[in-house]
N, CA, C and O atoms as a MOPAC input file, in Angstrom:
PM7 MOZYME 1SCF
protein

 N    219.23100 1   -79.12200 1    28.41100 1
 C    220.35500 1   -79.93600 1    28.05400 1
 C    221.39100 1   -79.07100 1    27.33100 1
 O    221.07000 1   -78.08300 1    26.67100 1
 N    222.67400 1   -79.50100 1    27.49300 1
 C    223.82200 1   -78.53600 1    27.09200 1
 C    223.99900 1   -78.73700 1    25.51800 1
 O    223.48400 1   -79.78900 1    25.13700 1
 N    224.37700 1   -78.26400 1    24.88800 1
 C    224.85600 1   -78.36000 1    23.29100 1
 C    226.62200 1   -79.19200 1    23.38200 1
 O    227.60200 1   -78.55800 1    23.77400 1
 N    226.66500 1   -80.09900 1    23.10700 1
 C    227.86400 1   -80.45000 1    22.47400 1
 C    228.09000 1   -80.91600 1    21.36100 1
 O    227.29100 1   -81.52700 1    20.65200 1
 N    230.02000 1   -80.46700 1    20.96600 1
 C    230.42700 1   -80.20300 1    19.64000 1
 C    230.59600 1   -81.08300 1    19.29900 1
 O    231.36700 1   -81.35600 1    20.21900 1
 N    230.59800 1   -82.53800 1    18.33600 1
 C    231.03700 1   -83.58100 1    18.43500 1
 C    231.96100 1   -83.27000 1    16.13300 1
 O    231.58900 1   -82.66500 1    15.12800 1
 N    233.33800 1   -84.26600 1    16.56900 1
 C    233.48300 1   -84.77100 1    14.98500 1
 C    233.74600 1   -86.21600 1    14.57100 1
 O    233.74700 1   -87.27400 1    15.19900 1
 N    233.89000 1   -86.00700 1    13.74300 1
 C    233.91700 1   -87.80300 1    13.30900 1
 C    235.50300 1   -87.51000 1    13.02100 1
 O    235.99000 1   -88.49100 1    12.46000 1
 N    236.25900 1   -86.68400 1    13.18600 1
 C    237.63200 1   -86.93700 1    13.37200 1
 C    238.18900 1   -86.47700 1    14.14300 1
 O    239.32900 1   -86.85500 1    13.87400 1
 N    238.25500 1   -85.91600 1    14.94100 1
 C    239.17400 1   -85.55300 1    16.00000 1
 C    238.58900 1   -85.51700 1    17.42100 1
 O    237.42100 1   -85.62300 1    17.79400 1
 N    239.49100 1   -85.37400 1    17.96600 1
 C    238.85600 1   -84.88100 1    19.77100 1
 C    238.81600 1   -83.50500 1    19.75100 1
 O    239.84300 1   -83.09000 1    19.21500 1
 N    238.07700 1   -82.60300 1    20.10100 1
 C    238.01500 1   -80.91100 1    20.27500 1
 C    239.06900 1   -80.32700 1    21.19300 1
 O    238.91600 1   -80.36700 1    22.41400 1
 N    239.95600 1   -79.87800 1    20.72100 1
 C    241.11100 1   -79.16800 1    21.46700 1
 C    240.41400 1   -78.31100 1    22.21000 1
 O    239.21400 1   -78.11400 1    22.02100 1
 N    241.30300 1   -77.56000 1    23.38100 1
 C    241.36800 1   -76.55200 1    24.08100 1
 C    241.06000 1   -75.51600 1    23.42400 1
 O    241.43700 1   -75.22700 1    22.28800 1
 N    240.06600 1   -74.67200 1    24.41400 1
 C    239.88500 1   -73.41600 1    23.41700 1
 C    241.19500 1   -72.55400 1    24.05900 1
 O    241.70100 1   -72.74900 1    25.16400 1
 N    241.48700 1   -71.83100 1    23.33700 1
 C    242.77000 1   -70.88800 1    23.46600 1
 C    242.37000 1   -69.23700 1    23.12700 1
 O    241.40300 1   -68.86400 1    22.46200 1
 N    243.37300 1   -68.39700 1    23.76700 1
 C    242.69100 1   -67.36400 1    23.69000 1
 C    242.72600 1   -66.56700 1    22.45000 1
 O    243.55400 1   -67.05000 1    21.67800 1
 N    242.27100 1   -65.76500 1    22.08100 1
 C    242.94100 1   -65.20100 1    20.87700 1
 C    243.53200 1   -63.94300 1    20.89000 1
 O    243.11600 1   -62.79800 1    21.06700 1
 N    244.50500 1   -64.40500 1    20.68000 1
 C    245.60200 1   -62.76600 1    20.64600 1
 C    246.27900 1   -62.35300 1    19.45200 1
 O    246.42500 1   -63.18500 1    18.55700 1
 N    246.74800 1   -61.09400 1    19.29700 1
 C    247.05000 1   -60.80400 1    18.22000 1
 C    248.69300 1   -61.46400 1    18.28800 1
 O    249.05300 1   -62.16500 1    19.23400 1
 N    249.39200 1   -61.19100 1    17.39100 1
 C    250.66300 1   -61.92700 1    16.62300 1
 C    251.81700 1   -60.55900 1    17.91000 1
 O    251.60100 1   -59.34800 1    17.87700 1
 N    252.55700 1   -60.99500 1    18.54900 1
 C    253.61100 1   -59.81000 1    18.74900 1
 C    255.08900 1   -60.36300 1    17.97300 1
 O    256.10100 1   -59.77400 1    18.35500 1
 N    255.23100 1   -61.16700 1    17.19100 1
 C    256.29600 1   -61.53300 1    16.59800 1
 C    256.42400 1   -60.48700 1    15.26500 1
 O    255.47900 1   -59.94900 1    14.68800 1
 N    257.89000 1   -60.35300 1    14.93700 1
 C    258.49300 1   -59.25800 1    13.87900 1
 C    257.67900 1   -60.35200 1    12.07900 1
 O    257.83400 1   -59.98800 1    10.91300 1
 N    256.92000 1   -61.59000 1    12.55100 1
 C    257.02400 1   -62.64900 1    11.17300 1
 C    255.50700 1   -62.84000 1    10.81600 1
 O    254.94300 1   -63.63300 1    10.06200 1
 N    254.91500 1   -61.53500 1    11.86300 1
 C    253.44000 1   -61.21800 1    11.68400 1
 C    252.95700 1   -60.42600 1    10.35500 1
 O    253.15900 1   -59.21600 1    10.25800 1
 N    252.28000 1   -61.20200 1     9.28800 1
 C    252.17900 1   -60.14000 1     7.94400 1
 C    251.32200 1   -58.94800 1     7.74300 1
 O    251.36400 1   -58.09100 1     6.86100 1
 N    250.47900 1   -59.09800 1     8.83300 1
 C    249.60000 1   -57.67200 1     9.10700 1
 C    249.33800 1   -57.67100 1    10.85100 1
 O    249.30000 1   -58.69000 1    11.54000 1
 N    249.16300 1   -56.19500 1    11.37100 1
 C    248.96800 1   -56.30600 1    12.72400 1
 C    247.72700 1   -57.12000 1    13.21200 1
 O    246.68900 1   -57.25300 1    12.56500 1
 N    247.91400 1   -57.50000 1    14.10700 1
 C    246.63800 1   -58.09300 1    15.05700 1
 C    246.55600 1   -59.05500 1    14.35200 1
 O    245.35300 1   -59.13900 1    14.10400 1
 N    247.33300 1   -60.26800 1    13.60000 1
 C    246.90300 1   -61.02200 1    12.85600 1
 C    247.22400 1   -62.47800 1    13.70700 1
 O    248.39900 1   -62.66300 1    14.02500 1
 N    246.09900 1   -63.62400 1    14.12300 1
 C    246.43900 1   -64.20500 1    14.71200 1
 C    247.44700 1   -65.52300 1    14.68200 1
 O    247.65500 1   -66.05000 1    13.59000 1
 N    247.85400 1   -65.87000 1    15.45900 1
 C    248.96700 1   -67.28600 1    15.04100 1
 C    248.90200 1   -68.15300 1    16.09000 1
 O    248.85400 1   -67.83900 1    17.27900 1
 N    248.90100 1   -69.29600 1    15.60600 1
 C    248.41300 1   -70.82700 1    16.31900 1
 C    247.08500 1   -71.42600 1    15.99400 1
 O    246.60800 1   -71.17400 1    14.88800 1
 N    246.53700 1   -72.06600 1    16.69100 1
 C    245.55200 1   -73.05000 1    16.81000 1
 C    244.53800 1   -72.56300 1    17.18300 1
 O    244.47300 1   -72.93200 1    18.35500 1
 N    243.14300 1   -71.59500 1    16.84800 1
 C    242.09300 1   -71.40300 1    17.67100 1
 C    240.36900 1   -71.79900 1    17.11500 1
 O    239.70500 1   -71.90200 1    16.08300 1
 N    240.23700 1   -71.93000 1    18.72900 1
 C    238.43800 1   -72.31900 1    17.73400 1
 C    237.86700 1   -70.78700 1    17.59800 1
 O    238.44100 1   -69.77100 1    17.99000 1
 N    236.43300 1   -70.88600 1    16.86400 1
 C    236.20900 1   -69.70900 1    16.41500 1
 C    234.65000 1   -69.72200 1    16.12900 1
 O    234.24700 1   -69.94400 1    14.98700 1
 N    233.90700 1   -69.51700 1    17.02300 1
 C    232.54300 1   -69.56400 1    17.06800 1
 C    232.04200 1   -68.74800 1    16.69300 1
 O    231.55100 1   -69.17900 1    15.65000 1
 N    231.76400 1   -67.73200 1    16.79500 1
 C    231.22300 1   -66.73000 1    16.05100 1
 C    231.96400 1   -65.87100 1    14.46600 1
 O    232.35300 1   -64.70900 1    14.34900 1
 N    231.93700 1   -66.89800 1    13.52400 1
 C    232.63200 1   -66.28400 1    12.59700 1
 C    231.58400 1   -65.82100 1    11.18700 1
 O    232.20100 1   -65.43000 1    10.19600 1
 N    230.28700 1   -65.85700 1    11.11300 1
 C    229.48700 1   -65.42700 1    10.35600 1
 C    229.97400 1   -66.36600 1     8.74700 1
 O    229.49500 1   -65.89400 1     7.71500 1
 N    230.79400 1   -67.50200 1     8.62200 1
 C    230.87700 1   -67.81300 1     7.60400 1
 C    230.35000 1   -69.54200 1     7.38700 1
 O    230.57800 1   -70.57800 1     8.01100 1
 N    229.58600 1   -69.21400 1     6.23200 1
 C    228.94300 1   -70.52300 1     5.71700 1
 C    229.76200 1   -71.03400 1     4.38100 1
 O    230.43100 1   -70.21600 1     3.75000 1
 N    229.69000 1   -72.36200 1     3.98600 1
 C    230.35000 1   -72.60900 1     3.05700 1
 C    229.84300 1   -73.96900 1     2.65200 1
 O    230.53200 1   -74.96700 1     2.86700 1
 N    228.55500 1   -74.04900 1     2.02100 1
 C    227.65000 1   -75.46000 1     1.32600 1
 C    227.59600 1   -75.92000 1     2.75500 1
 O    227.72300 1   -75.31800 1     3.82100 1
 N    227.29900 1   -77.54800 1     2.35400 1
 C    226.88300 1   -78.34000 1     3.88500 1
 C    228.16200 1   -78.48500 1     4.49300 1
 O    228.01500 1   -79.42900 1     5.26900 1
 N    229.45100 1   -78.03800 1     4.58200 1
 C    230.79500 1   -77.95900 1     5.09300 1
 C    230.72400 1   -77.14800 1     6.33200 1
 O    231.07800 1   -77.53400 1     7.44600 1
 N    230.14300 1   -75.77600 1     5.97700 1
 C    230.39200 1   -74.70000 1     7.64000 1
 C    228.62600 1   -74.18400 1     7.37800 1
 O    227.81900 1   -73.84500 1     6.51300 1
 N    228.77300 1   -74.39600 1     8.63000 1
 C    226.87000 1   -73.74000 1     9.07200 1
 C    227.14300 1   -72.60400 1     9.90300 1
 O    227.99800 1   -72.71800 1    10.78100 1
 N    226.48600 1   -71.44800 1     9.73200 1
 C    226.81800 1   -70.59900 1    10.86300 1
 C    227.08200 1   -70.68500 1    11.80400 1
 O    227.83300 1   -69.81800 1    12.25000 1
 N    226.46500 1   -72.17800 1    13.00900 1
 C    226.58400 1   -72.20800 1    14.43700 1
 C    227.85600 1   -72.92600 1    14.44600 1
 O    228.31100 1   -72.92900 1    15.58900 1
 N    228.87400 1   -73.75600 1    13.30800 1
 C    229.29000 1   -74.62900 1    13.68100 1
 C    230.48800 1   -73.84000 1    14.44200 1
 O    230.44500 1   -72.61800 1    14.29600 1
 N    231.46900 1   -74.31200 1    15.17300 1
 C    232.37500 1   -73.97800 1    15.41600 1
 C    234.06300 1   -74.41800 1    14.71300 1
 O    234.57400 1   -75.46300 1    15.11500 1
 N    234.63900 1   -73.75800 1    13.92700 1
 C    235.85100 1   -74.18900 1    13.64000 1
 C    236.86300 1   -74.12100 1    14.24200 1
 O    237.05400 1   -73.26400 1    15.10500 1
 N    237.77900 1   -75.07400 1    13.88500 1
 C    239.32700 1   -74.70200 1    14.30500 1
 C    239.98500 1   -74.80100 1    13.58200 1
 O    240.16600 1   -75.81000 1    12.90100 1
 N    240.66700 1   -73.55100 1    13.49400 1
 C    241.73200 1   -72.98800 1    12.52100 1
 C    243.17300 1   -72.73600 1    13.11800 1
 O    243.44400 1   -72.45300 1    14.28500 1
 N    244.00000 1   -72.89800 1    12.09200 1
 C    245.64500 1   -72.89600 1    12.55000 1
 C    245.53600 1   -71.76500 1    11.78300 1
 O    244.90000 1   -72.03900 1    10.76600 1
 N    245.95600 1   -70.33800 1    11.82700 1
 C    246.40700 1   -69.35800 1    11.49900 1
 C    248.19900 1   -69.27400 1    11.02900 1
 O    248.76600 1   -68.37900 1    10.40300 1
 N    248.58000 1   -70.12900 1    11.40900 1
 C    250.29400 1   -70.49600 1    10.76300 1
 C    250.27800 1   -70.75700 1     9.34800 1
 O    251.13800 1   -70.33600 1     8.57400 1
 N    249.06900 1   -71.61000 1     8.95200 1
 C    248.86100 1   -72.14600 1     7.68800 1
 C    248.60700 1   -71.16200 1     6.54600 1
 O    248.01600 1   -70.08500 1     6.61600 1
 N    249.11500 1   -71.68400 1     5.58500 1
 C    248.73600 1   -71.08100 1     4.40600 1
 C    248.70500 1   -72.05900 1     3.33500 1
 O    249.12100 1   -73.18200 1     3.61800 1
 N    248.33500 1   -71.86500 1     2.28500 1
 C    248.22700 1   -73.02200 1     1.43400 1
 C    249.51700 1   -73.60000 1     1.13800 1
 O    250.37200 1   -73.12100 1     0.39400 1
 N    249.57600 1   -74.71900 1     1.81900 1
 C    250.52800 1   -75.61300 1     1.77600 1
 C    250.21000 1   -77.09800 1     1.19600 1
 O    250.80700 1   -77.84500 1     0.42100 1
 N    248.86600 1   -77.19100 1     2.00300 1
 C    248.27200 1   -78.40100 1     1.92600 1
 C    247.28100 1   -78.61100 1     1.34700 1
 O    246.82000 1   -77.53200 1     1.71900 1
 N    246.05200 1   -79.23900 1     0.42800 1
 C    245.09500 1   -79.39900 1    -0.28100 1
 C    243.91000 1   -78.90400 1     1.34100 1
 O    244.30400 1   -79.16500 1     2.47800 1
 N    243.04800 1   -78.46700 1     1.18000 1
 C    241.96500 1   -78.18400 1     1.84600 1
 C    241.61100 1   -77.24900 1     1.94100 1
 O    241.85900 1   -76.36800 1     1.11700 1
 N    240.56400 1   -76.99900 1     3.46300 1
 C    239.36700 1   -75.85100 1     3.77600 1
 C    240.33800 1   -74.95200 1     4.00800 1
 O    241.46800 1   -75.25100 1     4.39200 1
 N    239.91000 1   -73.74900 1     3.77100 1
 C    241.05100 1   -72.45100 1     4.03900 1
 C    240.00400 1   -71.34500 1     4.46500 1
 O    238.83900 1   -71.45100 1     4.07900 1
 N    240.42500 1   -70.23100 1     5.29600 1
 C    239.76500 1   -69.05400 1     5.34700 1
 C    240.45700 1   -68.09800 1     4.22300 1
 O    241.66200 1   -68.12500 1     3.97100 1
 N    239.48100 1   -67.22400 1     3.56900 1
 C    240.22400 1   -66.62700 1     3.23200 1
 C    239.59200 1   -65.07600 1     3.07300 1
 O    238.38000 1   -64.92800 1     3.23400 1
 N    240.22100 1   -64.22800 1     2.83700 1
 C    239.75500 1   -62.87100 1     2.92400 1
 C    239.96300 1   -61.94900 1     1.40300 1
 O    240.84400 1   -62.42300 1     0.68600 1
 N    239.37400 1   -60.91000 1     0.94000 1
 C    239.76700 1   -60.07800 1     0.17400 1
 C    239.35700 1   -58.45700 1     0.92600 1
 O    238.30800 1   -57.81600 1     0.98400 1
 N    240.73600 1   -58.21500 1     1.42500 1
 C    240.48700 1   -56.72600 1     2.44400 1
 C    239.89700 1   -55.76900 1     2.03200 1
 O    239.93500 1   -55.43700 1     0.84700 1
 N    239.18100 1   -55.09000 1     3.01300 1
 C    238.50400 1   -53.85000 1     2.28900 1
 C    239.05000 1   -52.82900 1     1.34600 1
 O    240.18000 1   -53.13700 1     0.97000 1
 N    238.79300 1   -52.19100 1     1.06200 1
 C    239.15100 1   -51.42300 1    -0.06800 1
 C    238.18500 1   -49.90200 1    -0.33000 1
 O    237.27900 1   -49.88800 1     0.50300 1
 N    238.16200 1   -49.22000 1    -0.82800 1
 C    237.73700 1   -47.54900 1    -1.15300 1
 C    236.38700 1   -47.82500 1    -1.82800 1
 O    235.37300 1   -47.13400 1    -1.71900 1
 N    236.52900 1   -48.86200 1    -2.48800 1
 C    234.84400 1   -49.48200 1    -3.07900 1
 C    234.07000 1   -49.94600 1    -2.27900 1
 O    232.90300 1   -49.56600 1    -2.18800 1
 N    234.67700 1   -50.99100 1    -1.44800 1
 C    233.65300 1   -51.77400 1    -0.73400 1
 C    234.24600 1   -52.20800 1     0.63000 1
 O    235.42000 1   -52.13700 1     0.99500 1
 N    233.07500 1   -52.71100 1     1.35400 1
 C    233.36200 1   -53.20700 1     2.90600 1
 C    234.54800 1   -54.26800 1     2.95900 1
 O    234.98400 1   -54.41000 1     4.10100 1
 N    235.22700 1   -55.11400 1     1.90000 1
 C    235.71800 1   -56.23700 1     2.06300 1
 C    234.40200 1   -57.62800 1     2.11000 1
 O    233.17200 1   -57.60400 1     2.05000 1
 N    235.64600 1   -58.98300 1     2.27400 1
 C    234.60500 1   -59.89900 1     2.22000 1
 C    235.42900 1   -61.00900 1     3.06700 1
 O    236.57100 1   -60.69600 1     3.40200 1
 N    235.06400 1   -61.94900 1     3.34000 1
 C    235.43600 1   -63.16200 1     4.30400 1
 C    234.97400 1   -64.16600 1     4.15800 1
 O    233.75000 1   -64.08100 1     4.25500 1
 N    235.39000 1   -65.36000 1     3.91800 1
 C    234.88700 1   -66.79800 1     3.55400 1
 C    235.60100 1   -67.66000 1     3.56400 1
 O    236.80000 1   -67.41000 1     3.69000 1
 N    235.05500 1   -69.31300 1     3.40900 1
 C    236.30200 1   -70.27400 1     3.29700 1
 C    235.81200 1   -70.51700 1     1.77500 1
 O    234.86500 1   -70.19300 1     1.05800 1
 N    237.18200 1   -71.39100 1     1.68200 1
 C    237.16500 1   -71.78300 1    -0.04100 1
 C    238.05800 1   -72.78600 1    -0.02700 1
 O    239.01200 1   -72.57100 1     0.72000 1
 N    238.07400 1   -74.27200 1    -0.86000 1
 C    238.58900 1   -75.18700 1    -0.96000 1
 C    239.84000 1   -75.51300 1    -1.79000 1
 O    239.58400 1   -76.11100 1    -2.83500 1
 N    240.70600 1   -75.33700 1    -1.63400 1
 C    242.22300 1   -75.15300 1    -2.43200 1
 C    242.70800 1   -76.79700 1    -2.52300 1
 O    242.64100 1   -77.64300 1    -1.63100 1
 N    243.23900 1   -76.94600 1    -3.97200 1
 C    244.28400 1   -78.34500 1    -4.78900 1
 C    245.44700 1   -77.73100 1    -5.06900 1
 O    245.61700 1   -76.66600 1    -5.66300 1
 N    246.58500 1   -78.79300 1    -4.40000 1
 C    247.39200 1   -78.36800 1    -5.74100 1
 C    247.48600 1   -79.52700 1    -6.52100 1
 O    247.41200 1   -80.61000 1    -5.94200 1
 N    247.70100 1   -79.47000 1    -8.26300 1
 C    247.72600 1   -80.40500 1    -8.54900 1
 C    249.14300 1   -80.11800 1    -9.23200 1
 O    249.71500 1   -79.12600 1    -8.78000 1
 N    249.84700 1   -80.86400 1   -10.30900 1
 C    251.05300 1   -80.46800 1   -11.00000 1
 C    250.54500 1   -79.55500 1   -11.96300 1
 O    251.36200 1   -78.64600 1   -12.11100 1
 N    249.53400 1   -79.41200 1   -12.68600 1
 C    248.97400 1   -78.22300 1   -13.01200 1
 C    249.09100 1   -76.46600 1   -12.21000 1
 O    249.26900 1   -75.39900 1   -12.79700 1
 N    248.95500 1   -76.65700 1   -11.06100 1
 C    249.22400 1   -75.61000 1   -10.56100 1
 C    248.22800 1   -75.75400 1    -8.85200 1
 O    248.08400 1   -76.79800 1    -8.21800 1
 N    247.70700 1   -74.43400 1    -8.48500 1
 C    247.37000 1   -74.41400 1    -7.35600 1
 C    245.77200 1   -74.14400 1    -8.04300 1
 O    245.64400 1   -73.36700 1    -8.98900 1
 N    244.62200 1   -74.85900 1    -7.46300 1
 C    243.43200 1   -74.41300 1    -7.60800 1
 C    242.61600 1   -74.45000 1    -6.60400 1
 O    242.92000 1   -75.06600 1    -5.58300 1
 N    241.17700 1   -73.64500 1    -6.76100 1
 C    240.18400 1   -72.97700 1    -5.98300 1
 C    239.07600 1   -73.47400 1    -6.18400 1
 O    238.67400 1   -73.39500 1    -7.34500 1
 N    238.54300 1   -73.88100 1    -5.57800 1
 C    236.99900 1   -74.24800 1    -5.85600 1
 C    236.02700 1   -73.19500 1    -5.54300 1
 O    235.87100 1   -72.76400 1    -4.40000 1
 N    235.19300 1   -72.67000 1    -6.85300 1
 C    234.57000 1   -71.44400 1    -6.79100 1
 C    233.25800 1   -71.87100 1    -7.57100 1
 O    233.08500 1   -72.44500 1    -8.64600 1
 N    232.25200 1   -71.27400 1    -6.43700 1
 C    230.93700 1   -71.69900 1    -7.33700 1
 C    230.54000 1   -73.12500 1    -7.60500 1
 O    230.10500 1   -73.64800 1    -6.57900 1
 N    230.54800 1   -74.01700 1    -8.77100 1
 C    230.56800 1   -75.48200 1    -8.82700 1
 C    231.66600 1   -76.22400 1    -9.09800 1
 O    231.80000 1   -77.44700 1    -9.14300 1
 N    232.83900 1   -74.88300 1    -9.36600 1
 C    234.01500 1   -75.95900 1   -10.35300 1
 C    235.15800 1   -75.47900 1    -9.49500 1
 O    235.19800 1   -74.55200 1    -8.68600 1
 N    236.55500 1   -76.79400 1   -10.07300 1
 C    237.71400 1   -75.97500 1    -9.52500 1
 C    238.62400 1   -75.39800 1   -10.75400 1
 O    238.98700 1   -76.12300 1   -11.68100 1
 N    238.93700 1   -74.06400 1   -10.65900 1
 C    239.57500 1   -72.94500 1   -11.23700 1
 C    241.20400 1   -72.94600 1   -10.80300 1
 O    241.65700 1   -73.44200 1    -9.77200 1
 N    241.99000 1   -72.23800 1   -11.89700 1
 C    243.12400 1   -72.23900 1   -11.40600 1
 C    243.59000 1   -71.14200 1   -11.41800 1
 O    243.61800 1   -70.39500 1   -12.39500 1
 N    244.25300 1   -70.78600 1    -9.70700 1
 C    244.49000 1   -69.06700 1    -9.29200 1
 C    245.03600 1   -68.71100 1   -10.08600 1
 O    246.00400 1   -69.36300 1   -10.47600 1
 N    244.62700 1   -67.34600 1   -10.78600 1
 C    244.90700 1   -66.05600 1   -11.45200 1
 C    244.64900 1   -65.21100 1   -11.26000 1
 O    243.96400 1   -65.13300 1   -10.24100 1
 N    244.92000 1   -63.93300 1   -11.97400 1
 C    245.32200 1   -62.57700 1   -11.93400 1
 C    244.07400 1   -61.71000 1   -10.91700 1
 O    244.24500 1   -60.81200 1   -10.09200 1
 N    243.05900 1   -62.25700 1   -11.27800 1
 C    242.15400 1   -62.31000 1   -10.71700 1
 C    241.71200 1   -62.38400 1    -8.88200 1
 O    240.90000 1   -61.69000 1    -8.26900 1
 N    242.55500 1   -63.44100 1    -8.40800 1
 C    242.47200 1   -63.68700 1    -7.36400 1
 C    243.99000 1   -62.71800 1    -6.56600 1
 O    244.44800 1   -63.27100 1    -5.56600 1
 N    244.50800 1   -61.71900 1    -6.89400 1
 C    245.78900 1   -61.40100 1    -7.03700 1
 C    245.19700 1   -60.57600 1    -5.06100 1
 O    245.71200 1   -60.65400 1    -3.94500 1
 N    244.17900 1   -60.02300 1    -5.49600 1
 C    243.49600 1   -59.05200 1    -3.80800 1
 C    243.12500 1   -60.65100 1    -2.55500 1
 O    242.48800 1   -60.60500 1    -1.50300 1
 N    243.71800 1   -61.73900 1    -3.12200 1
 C    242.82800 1   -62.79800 1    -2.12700 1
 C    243.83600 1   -62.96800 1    -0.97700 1
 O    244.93800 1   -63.26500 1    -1.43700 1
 N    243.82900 1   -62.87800 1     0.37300 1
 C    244.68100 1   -63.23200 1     1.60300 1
 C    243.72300 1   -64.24600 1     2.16000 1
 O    242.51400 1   -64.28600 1     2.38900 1
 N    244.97500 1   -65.22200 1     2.31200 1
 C    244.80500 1   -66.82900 1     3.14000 1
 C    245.03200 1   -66.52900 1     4.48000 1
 O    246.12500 1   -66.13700 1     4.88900 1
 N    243.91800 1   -66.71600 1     5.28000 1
 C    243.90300 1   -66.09500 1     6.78500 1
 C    244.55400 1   -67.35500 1     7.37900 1
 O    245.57700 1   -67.27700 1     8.06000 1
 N    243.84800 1   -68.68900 1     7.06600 1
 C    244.26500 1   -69.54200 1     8.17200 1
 C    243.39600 1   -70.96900 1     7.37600 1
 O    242.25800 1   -70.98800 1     6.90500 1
 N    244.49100 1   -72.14900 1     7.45900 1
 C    243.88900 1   -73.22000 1     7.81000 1
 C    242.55500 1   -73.82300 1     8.61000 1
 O    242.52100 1   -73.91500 1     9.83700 1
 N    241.48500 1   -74.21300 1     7.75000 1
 C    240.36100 1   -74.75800 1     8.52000 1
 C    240.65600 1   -76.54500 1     8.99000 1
 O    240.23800 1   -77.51300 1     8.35400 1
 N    241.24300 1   -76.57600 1     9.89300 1
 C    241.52800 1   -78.31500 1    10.59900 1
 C    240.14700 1   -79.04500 1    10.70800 1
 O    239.95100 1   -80.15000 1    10.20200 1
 N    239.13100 1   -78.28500 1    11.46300 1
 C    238.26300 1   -79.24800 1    11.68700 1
 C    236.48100 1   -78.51100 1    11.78500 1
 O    236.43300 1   -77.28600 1    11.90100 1
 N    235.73100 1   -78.94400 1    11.75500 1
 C    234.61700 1   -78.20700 1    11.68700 1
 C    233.77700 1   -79.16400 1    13.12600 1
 O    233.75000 1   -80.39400 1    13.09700 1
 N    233.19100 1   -78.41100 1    14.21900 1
 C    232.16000 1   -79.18500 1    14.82100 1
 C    231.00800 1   -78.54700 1    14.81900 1
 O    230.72800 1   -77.35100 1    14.89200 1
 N    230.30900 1   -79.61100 1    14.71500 1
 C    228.68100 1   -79.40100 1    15.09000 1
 C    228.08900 1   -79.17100 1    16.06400 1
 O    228.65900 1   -79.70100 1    17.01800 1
 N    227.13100 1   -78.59100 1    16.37300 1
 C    226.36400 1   -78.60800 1    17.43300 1
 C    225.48700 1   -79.86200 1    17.77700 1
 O    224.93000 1   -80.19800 1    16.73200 1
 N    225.06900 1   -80.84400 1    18.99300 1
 C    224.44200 1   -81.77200 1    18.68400 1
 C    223.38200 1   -81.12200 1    19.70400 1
 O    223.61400 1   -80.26700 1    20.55900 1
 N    222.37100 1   -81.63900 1    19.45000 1
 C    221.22400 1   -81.16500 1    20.09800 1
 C    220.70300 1   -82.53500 1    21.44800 1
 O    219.71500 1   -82.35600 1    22.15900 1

């Protein structure tokens, strides 16, 4: 029997291909833009993303909006880099992160963090 993705909110878009950005409004090369799903992305995040699930992410996005986000801190001379999602508010307080159990509010700290892309929707595998 086949595996399908099912959500409790949306219908599963088209998969699309993934290409890098050829526009001059691209902030690093090969960086993607639009709408894509993304199955093999090695990132977990509590009972929200399971390794198998498949996401779809808008790469246009950046924190604009309260939610799931990818986000990255690029490699560097110390270490390999790192990759994950993380849950972003804004409130009139400011912009915050949900890290660990609590939500925190971005600082100096988070100054190496790049917002890859909007997480829209998460599907499951159904068995």
């Amino acid at each position: 029997m086949e595996a399908a993705l099912v959500t409790a909110r949306r219908r599963l878009a088209p998969v699309t291909p993934l290409t890098p950005a050829r526009d001059s409004f691209a902030q690093a090369e090969g960086q993607l833009r639009g709408v894509h799903l993304l199955q093999h992305h090695c990132c977990s995040y509590g009972d929200q993303i399971g390794a198998s699930d498949v996401l779809e992410v808008d790469f246009d996005q950046r924190v604009i909006h309260d939610g799931l986000y990818i986000i990255a801190y690029p490699q560097t001379a110390m270490d390999c880099g790192w990759f994950g999602a993380r849950m972003f508010d804004r409130t009139p307080a400011g912009l915050h992160i949900f890290e660990g159990d609590k939500w925190v509010k971005i600082h100096s700290g988070h100054r190496g963090m790049q917002v890859i892309g909007r997480i829209l929707n998460v599907y499951r595998r159904m068995r």
